[in-house]
N, C-alpha and C positions, 0 to 999 in steps of 0.2 A: 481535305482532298484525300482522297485514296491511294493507298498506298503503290497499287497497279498504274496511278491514272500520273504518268510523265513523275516519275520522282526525281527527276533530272537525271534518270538513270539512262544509262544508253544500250539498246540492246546492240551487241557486240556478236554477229555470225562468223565466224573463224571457220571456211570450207576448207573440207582436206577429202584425198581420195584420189582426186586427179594429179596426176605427176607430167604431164605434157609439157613439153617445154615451153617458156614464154621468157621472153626479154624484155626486160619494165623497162627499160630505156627506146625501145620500138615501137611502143605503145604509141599510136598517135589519137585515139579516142577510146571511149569505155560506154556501153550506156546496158538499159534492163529491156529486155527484149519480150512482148507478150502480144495477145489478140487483141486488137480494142475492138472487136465486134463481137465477143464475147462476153458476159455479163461480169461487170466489174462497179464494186462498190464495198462501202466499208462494213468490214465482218465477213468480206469472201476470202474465200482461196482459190488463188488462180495460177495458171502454169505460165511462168516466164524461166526465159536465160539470160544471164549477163553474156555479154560479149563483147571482146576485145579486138580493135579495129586496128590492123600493124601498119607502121607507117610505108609497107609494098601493097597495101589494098587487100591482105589476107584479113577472112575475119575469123576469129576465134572463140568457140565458145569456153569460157574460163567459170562456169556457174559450180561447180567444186573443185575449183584449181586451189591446191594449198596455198600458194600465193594471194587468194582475193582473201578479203573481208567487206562485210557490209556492216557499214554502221546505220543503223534508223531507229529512231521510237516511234516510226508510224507503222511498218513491215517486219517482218516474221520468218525466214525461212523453215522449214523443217526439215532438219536434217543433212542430208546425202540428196532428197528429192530435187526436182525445179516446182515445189509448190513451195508458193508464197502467199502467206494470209496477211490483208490487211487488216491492224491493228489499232489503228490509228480512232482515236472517237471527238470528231467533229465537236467545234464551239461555235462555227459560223455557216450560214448556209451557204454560205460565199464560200464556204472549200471544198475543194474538189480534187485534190490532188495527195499522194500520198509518196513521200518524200524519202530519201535515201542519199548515201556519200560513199563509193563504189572505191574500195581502196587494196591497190594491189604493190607489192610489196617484197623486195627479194634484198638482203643484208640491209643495204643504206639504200639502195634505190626505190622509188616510191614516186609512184601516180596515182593521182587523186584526183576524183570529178563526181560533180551531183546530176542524179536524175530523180524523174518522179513516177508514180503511173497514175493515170488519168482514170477517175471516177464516170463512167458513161451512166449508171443509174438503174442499168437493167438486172433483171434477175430477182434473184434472193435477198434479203436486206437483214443482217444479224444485227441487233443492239449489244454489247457487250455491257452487261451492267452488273458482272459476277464478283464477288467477295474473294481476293485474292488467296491463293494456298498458302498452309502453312509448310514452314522447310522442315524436310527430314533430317535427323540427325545423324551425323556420321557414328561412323561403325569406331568405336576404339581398337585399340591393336591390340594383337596378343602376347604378353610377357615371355621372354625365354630365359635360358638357365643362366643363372647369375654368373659371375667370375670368379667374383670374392667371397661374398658369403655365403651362407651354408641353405638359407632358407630361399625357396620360390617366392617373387616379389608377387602382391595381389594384385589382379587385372583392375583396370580402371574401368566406374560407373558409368554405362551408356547414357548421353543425354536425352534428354524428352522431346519428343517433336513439335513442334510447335503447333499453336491454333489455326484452324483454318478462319478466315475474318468472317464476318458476315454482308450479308449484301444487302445494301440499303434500301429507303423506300423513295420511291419515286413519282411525279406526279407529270404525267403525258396528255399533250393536246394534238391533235392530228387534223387538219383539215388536207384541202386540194386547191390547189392553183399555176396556170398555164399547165393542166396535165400531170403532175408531180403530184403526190404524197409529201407533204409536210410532217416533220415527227418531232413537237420541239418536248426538253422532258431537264424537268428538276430535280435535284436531289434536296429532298425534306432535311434531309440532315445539316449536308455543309454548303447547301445554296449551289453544288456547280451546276450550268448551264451545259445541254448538249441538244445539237439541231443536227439531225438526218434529212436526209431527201430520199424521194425513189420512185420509180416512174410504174411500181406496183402492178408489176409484171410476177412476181414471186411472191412466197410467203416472207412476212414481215414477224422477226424473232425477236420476244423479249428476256435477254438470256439473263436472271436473277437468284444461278443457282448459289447457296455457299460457297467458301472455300474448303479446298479439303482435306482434312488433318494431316498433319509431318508424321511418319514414320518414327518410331521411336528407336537412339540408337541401340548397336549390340555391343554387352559389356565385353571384355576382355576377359581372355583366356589367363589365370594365374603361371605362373612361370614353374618349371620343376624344381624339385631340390635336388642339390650335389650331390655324388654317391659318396658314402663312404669310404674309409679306407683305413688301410695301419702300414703305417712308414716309422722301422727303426723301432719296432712294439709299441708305439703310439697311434691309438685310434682317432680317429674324428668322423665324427656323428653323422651317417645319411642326412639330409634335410629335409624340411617338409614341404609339399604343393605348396604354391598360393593360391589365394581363395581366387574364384573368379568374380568378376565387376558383374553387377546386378544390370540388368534393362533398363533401357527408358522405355516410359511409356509413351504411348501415341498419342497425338494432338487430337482433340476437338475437334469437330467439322462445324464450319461457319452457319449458323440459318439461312434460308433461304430469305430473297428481298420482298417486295409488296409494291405492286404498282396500282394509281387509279389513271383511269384513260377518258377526256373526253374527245368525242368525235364532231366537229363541226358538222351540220345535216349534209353540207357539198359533197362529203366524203363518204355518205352512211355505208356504200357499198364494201370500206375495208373490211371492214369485221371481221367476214370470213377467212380473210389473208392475214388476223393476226392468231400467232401462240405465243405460247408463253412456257419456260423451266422457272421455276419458283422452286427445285426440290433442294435440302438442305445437304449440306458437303458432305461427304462422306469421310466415317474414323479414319484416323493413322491406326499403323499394326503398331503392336509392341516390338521394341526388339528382341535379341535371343538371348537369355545369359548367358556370359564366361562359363567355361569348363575350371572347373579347379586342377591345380597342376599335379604331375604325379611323385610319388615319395623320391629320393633317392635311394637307389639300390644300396642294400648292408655287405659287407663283409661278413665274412662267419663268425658266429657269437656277436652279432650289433642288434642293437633292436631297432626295428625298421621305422623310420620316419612314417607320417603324418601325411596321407594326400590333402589337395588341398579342396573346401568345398566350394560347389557351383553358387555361382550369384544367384539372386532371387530372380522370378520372372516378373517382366514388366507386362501392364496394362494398356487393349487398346483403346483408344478414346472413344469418344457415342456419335453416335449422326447429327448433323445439325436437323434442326425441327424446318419444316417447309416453309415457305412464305406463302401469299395469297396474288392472286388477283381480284381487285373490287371490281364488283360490279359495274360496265362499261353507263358511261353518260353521254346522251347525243343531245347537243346545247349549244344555240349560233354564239359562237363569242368574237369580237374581234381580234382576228388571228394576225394583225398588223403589228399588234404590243409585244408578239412572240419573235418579232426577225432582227 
């Protein structure tokens, strides 16, 4: 399974921004508010509000109240907006809904309730079938002047970004029945199963690009050295920079996937309503090097400390190489084996 596809991770939206007062205790309903006559289906982004329903009949809309959170592995916020992409990638045709748990939240008080939003089928239809990104690596900190000893300590080595994954190959059968687009589609690699539907009013997206390389971190800056001094005719010695921490280099960008597609003849007219991204992930940067730190200042008659030098520069990673589309196959097969 893929590392994107449910790792029992939960995506976790923590809204901030709105400061409007709200009473978690007043709450007497919560639910996601959007158009169902608009085109809604999995891989879109559509505009809803959450809204909080007070137990006087006022309703509120709480969609970046610092107080909410939305928990779902199927839904997406972005942001500060009211766009929400569904995420969610179907195992049954039988699903149609895209699920969420609406949690609002002030010290110990806490209301909690689930909604969903309803798949109508219209529109544009995305496959998500991309190679997860690699993480960027954090930035190290910069050393400052010691207390105690005399020398600037050296910055610490930025880490390496990580790889972006690749994105696997797939094998899709598409027919039509009762009006609907069928889309069912294997993964060659670990066998998962995913069925779309769509009522093929839009373009139908096979989205197979890589993932895309992690950023590599930036080392640290070396810390200074202590200045000199003479206390009571005894000197003690400027100190010298620390070196700075070297770059990480950037991740790898994942390949792109490979799909082959057969078309039941009932359906031949998709064609034209499918694309396809196959292009491979794009590098991580390098990060920056450390600065080496600077001497400490002499006293007269001292000889001047030692700056300290810069880390090396880090490398960024390469593109991932494209994936393909095979050549489309149009062949009656029984699409009954696929539900």
């Amino acid at each position: 399974m893929k590392t994107f596809s449910l790792l029992l991770s939960i995506i976790l939206i923590t809204s901030c921004g709105s400061v409007k007062k709200i009473d978690v205790h007043n709450i007497r309903t919560a639910y996601i508010e959007y158009n169902p006559v608009e085109p809604v289906n999995f891989g879109s982004e559509i505009e809803a509000k959450v809204i909080a329903m007070m137990l006087d009949g006022t309703e509120i809309d709480i969609t970046n109240n610092r107080k909410l959170s939305i928990i779902s592995e199927d839904i997406q916020k972005n942001g500060l907006t009211k766009k929400f992409k569904i995420i969610k990638r179907p195992t049954s045709f039988n699903d149609n809904t895209a699920n969420l748990t609406i949690l609002v939240t002030d010290k110990e008080e806490v209301f909690q309730i689930n909604d969903s939003i309803h798949m109508n089928f219209q529109g544009d239809l995305t496959i998500d079938l991309t190679g997860p990104d690699g993480l960027s690596a954090q930035n190290q900190k910069n050393r400052s002047t010691r207390l105690l000893l005399r020398d600037g300590k050296n910055g610490e080595h930025g880490f390496h970004g990580a790889n972006g994954q690749n994105a696997d190959t797939y094998i899709s059968y598409i027919w039509q029945e009762d009006n609907l687009t069928y889309i069912y589609l294997r993964n060659s690699r670990t066998g998962e199963i995913l069925r779309y539907k769509s009522l093929a009013q839009g373009i139908i997206t096979f989205n197979l690009k890589g993932g895309n390389g992690g950023n590599g971190g930036n080392g640290g800056n070396g810390g200074n050295g202590r200045d000199g001094r003479l206390n009571e005719g005894k000197y003690t010695r400027p100190g010298n920079g620390g070196d700075g921490g070297n770059a990480g280099n950037g991740g790898n960008g994942g390949n792109g996937g490979t799909v082959q597609i057969m078309i039941h003849p009932n359906n031949s007219g998709i064609e034209d309503k499918l694309q396809y991204k196959t292009a491979g992930g794009f590098r991580g940067n390098a990060g920056k090097a450390g600065e080496g730190g600077l001497a400490g200042t002499p006293v007269a008659g001292q000889t001047p400390g030692n700056p300290g030098r810069p880390g090396f520069t880090g490398q960024s990673g390469r593109n991932g190489v494209d994936g393909e589309v095979q050549p489309l196959t149009f062949e009656a097969f029984e699409f009954t084996q696929f539900k």
